[in-house]
C-alpha positions in Angstrom: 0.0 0.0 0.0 1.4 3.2 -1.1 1.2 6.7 0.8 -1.5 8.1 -1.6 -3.5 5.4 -1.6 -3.5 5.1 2.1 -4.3 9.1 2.6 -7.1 8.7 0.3 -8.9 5.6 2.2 -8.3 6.9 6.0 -8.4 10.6 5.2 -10.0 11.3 8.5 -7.3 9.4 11.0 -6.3 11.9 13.7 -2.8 10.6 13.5 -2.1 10.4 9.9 1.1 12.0 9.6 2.5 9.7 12.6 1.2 6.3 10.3 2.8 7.6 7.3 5.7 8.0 9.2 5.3 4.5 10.1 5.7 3.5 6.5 9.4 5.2 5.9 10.8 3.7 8.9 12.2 0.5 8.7 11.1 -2.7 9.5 11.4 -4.2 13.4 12.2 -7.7 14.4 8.9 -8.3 15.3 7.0 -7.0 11.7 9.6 -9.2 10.0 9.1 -11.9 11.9 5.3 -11.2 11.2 6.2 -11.4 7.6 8.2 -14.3 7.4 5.4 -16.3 9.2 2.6 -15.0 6.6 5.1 -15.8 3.7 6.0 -19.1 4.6 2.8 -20.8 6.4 0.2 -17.9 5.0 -1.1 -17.3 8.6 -0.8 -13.8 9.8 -1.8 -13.5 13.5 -0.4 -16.5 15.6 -4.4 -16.9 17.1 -5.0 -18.4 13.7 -3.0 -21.1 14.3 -4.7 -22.3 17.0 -8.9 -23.9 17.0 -11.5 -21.7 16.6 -12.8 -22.3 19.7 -9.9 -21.1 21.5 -9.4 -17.9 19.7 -13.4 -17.1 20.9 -12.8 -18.3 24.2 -9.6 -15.9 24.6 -11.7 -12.8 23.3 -15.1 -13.9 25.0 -13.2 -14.9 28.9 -9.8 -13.7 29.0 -9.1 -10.4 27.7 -12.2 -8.3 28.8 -10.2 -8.7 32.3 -7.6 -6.8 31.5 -9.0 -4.4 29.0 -12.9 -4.2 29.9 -14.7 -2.5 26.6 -17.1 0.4 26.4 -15.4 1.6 29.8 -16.4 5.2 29.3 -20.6 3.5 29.5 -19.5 1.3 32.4 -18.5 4.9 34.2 -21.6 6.1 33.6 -23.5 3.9 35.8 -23.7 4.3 39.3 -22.3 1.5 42.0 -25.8 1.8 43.9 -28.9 0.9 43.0 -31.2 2.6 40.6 -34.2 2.4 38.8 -33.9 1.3 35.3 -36.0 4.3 33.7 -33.4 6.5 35.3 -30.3 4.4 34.1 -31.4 4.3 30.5 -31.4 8.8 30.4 -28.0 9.0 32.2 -26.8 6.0 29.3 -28.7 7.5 26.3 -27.0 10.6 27.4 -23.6 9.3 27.5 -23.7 7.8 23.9 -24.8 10.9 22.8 -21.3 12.2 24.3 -19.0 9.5 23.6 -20.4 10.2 19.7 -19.9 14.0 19.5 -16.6 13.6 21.3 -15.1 11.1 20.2 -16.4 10.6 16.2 -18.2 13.5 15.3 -15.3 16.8 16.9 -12.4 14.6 15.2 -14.4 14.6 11.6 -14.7 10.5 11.5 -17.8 10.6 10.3 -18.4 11.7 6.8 -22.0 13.2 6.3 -21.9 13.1 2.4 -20.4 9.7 1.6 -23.7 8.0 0.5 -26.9 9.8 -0.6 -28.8 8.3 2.1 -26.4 9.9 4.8 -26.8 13.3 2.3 
């Protein structure tokens, strides 16, 4: 993948110039070891090596331990109890948030790529 072709398909990355930068340095031990794998045995992550059931078993058990997802929702709801009427505002709310902060301030999402969206 060249530069220009990877500016045109991820034009709104905050960090673009730091990727790019990424392409011009050289490789490490670890992306060459990467590539010799995928060249020689045609697997690319080392999960893939492994049965199906394990890979799910390892993203399903073991790694929302260490890095529990949608953590800025899970802050949003109070340790004590509450009604579920009330939960679902404070919630709503923080989607609402979590969109214009995150996706909508940084330009991710692009209003006019399909006429539907238009």
């Amino acid at each position: 993948m060249t530069k220009e072709i990877f500016m045109a398909k991820n034009h709104a990355l905050k960090e673009i110039d730091s990727i790019i930068a990424s392409f011009e340095k050289p490789p490490n031990f670890f992306s060459k070891f990467k590539i010799f794998i995928l060249d020689k045995f045609g697997v690319w992550d080392l999960w893939d090596i492994f049965p199906y059931r394990w890979n799910m078993w390892y993203y399903d058990k073991l790694e929302p331990i260490f890095k529990p997802k949608n953590s800025r929702l899970r802050k949003a709801i109070p340790r004590q109890w509450r009604d579920v009427s009330s939960l679902i505002v404070d919630v709503n709310f923080e989607f609402i948030k979590a969109f214009y902060e995150d996706e909508y301030v940084d330009g991710v999402v692009d209003w006019t790529a399909t006429e539907h969206h238009q």
